[in-house]
C-alpha positions in Angstrom: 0.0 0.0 0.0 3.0 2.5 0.5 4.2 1.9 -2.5 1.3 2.4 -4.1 1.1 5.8 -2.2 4.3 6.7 -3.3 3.2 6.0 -7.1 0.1 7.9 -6.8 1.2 10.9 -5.2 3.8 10.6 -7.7 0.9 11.2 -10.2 -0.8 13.9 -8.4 2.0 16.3 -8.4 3.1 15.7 -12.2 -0.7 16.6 -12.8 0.0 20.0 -10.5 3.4 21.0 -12.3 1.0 20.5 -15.8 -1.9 22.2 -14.5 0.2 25.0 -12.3 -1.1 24.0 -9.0 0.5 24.6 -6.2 -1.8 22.5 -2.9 -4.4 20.4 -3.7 -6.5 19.9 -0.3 -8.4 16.6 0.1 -11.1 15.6 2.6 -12.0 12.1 3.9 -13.5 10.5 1.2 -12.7 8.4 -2.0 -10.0 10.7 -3.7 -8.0 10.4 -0.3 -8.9 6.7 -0.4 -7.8 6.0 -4.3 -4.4 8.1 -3.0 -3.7 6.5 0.7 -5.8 2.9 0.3 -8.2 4.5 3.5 -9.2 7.8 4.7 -10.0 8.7 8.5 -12.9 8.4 9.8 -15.3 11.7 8.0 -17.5 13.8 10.5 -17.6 17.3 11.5 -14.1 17.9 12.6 -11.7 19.3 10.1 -9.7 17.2 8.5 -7.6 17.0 5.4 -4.8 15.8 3.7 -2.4 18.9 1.6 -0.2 17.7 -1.1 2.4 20.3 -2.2 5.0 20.5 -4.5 7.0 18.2 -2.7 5.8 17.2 1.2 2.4 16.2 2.3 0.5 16.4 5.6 -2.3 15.8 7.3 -4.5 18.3 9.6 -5.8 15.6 11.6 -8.5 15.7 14.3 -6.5 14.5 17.4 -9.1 11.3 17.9 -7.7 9.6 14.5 -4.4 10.5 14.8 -3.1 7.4 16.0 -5.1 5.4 13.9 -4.6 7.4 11.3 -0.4 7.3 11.9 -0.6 3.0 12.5 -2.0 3.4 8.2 0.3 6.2 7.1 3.9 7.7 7.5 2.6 10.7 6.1 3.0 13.6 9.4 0.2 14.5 11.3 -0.5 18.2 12.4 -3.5 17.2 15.2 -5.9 19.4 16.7 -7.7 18.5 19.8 -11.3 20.0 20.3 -10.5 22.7 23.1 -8.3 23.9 20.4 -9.4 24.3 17.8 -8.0 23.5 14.6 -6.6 26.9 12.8 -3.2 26.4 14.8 -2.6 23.1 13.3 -3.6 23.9 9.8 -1.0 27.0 9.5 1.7 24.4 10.8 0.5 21.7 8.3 0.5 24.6 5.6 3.9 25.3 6.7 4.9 22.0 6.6 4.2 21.4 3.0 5.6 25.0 2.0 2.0 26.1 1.2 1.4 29.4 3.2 1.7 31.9 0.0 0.0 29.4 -2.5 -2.1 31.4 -5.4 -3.1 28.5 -7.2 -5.0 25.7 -5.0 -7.4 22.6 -6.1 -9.9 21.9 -3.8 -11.5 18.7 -3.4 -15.2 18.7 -4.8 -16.8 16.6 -2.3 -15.2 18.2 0.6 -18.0 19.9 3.7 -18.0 23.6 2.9 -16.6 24.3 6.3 -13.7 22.5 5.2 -13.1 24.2 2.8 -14.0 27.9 3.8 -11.4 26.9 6.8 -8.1 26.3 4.4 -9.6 29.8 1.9 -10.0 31.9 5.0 -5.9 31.1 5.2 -5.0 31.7 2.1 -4.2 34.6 -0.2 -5.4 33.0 -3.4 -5.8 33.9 -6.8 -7.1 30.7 -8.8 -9.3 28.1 -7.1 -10.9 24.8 -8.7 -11.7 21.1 -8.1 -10.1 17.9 -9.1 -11.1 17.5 -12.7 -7.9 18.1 -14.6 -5.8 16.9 -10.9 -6.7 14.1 -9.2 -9.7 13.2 -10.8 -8.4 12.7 -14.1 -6.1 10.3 -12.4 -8.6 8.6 -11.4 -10.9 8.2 -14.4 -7.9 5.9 -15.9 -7.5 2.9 -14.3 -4.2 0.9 -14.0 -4.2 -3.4 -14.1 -4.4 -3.5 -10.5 -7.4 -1.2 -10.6 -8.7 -3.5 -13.7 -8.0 -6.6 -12.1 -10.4 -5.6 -9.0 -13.0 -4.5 -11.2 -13.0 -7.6 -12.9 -13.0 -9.9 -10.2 -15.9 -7.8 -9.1 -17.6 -7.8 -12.2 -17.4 -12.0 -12.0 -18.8 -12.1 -8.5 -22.0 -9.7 -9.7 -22.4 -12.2 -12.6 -22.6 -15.2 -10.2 -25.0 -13.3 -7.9 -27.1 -12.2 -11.1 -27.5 -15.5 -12.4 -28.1 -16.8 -8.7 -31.4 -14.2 -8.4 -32.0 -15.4 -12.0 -32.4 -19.3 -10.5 -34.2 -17.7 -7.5 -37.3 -16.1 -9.7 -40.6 -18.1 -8.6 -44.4 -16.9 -8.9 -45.3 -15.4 -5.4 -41.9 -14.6 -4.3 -41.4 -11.1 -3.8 -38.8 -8.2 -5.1 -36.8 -8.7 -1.6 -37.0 -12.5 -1.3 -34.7 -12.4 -4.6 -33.0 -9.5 -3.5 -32.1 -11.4 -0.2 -30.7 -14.5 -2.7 -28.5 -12.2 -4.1 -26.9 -10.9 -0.9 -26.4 -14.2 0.5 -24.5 -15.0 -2.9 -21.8 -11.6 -2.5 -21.3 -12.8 0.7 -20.8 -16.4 -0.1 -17.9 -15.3 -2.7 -16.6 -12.9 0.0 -18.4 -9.3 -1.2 -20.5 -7.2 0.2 -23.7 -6.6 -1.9 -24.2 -2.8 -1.8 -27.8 -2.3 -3.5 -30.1 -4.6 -5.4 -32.9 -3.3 -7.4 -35.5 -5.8 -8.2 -38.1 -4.0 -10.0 -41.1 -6.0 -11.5 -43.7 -5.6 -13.7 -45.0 -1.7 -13.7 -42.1 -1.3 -10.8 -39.2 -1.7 -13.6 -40.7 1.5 -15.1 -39.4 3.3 -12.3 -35.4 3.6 -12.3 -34.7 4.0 -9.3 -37.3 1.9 -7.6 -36.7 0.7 -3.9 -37.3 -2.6 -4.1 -40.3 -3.7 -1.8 -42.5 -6.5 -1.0 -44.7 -6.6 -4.7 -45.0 -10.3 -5.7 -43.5 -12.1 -9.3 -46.2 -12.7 -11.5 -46.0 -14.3 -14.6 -45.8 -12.8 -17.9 -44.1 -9.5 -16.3 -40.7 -8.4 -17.3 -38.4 -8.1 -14.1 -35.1 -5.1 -14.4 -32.5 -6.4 -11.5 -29.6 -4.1 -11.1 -27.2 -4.9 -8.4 -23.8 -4.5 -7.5 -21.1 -5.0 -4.8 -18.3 -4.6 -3.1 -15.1 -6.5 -2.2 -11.7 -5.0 -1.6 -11.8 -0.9 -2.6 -13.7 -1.5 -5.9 -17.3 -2.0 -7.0 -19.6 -3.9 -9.8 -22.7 -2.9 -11.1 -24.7 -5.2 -14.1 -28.8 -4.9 -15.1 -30.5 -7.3 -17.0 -34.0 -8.1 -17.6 -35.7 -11.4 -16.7 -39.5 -12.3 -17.1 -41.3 -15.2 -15.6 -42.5 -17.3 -19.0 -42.9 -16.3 -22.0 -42.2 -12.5 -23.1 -44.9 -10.6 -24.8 -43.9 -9.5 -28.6 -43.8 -5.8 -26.9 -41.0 -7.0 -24.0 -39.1 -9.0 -26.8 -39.2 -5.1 -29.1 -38.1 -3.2 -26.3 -35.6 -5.1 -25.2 -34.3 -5.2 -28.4 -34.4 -2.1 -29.2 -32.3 -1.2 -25.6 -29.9 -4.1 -26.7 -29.6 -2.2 -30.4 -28.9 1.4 -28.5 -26.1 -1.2 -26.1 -24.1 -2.7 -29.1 -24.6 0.8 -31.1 -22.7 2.8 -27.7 -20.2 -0.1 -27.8 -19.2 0.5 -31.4 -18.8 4.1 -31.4 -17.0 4.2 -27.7 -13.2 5.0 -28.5 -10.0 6.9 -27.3 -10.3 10.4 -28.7 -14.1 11.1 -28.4 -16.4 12.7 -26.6 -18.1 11.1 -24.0 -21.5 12.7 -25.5 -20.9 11.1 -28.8 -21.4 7.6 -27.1 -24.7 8.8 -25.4 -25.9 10.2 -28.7 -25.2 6.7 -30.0 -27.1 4.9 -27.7 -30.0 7.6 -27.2 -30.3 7.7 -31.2 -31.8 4.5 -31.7 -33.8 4.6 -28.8 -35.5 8.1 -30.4 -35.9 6.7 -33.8 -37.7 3.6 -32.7 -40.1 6.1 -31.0 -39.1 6.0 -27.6 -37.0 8.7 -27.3 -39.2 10.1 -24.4 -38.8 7.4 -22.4 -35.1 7.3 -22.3 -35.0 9.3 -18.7 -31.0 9.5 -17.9 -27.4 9.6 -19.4 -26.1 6.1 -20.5 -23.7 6.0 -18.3 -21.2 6.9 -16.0 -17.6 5.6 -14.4 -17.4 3.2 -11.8 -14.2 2.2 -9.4 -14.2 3.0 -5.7 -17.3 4.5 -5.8 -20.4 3.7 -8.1 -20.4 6.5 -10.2 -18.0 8.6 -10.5 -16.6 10.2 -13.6 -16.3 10.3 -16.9 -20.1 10.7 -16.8 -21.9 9.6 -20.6 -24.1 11.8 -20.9 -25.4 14.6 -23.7 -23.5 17.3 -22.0 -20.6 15.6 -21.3 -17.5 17.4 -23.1 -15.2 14.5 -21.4 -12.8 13.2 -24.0 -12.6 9.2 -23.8 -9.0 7.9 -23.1 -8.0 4.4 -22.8 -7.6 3.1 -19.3 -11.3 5.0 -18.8 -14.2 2.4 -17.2 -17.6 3.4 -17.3 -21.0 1.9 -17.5 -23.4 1.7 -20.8 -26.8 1.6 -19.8 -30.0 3.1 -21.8 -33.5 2.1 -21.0 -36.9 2.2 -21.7 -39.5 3.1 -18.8 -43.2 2.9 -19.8 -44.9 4.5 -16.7 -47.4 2.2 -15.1 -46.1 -0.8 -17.4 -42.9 -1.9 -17.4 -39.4 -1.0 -17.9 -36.2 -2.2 -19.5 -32.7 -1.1 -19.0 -29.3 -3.0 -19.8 -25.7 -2.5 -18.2 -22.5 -3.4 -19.3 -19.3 -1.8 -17.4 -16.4 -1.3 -19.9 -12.6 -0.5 -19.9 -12.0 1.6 -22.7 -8.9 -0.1 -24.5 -7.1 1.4 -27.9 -9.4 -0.6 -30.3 -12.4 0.1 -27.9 -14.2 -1.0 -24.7 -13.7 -4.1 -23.2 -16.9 -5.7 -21.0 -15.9 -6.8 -18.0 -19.3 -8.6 -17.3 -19.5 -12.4 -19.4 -23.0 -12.6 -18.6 -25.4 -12.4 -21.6 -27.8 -9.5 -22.5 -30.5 -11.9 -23.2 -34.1 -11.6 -21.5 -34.0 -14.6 -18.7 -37.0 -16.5 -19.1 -37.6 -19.1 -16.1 
């Protein structure tokens, strides 16, 4: 883990020397975590981690600074809470030679207070957030990052295929979702959310998956994904108890069409919107365009989305390394819904799935 520290702050500071940045300031949360392998615990006690040009340090709440110093050689500047912490941040800003900063990229998920805490000491004259910094770090994965998303990506397909043999008339959206679980846990993941949506529920794309019983004939969305190590899976498919109607079969195909059309026109060198277009485009001219509700995707690793985001607006140009979901749908309100997922790594000839489960409707 330290050398993987050592590697990635490595990385962050040849993206400050390109970008001219001179601190970037990180709160508890997963850019810390992609950097250090953990971040302290986050409440409402300032605490962050400076990077500058060529020492780092931590304003640490006094609470987690021994657990925090048993993870990390990295110094701690602790404050206790009679304190106060301004004392310690101008000798962690000191530390890392960061008093007179102009330039400093501030970590978008950060509280506010945070933040306002490290301005108030500063004389500055550019301010942003991670995108060109550590963020476009992270949007490019490396094989060890791959590797876990793979693995992951396997143990979803197992717990998809294991709700797919769970499917029975009667049983509700949370007895499958329950089967599931029990299989992330069996291969050593945790499952982090499991949307079973049936019949008129899979209209709904975020539905909260409740106590509404299978019935045949209806189309069932499951999206699920989970945890194991630092990175995450996500995968929807459809499934439908018997036979599906000539209208499930066309809408599914038509989602599948808008899939395989993203996957061919995803490569380094475009813009992310160009692969929504591609998948949104056939969607409209079948008629449906209305009914396509969200972007088509967005990037996955330590958390479960995260950028590049695949979207119409989204200027983001692809470059290899990238991993993101595709994943239109179709919602018909008080019907049904259809949505497909794949997760990709976008290689130099194109994306990669990392999923080897079929797109094909299950039919039990």
């Amino acid at each position: 883990m330290k050398d993987r520290t050592t590697r990635r702050l490595a990385k962050v500071r040849a993206s400050m020397q390109a970008t001219g940045t001179q601190l970037v300031a990180l709160g508890p949360g997963a850019h810390m975590q992609w950097i250090l392998g953990f971040h302290p615990h986050p409440d409402e006690r300032p605490c962050l981690l400076l990077i500058g040009d060529e020492r780092e340090a931590f304003l640490m709440p006094s609470l987690n600074a021994e657990d925090t110093r048993q993870r990390s050689t990295i110094v701690c500047h602790p404050w206790s809470d009679d304190e106060g912490p301004v004392k310690a941040l101008i000798s962690a800003l000191d530390d890392v030679g960061a008093r007179d900063v102009k330039s400093m990229v501030l970590d978008e998920t950060m509280r506010a207070d945070f933040a306002m805490l490290l301005v108030d000491h500063l004389t500055l004259t550019r301010r942003s957030f991670t995108e060109k910094t550590v963020g476009a770090l992270r949007m490019r994965k490396d094989v060890e990052e791959y590797r876990s998303l793979k693995e992951n990506a396997a143990i979803a397909d197992q717990a998809m295929q294991r709700g797919f043999d769970a499917l029975k008339e009667g049983r509700s959206e949370l007895d499958i979702a329950a089967v599931i679980q029990s299989q992330f846990k069996a291969q050593k993941a945790e499952m982090k959310f499991a949307i079973v949506a049936s019949g008129p529920n899979g209209a709904l794309p975020h539905h909260k998956t409740g106590n509404r019983k299978l019935t045949e004939g209806e189309p069932i969305v499951m999206d699920i994904g989970g945890q194991k190590g630092e990175y995450f899976s996500d995968i929807t498919r459809l499934a439908v108890l018997g036979n599906p109607s000539d209208e499930i079969r066309k809408v599914h195909d038509i989602v599948d069409r808008a899939v395989r059309n993203a996957l061919a026109t995803a490569r380094p060198g475009i813009k992310a919107m160009e692969v929504d277009n591609a998948a949104r485009s056939i969607i409209a001219k079948a008629g449906y365009g209305d009914f396509f509700v969200h972007r088509t995707g967005h990037g996955l690793g330590i958390e479960v989305h995260e950028p590049p985001y695949i979207s119409a607006s989204s200027e983001t140009i692809l470059e290899t390394g990238m991993v993101f979901s595709i994943e239109p749908g179709i919602y018909l309100p008080g019907r049904f819904g259809v949505r497909l997922e794949e997760i990709v790594i976008l290689r130099e000839d194109g994306p990669e799935i990392l999923s080897s489960l079929p797109r094909d409707i299950f039919s039990l």
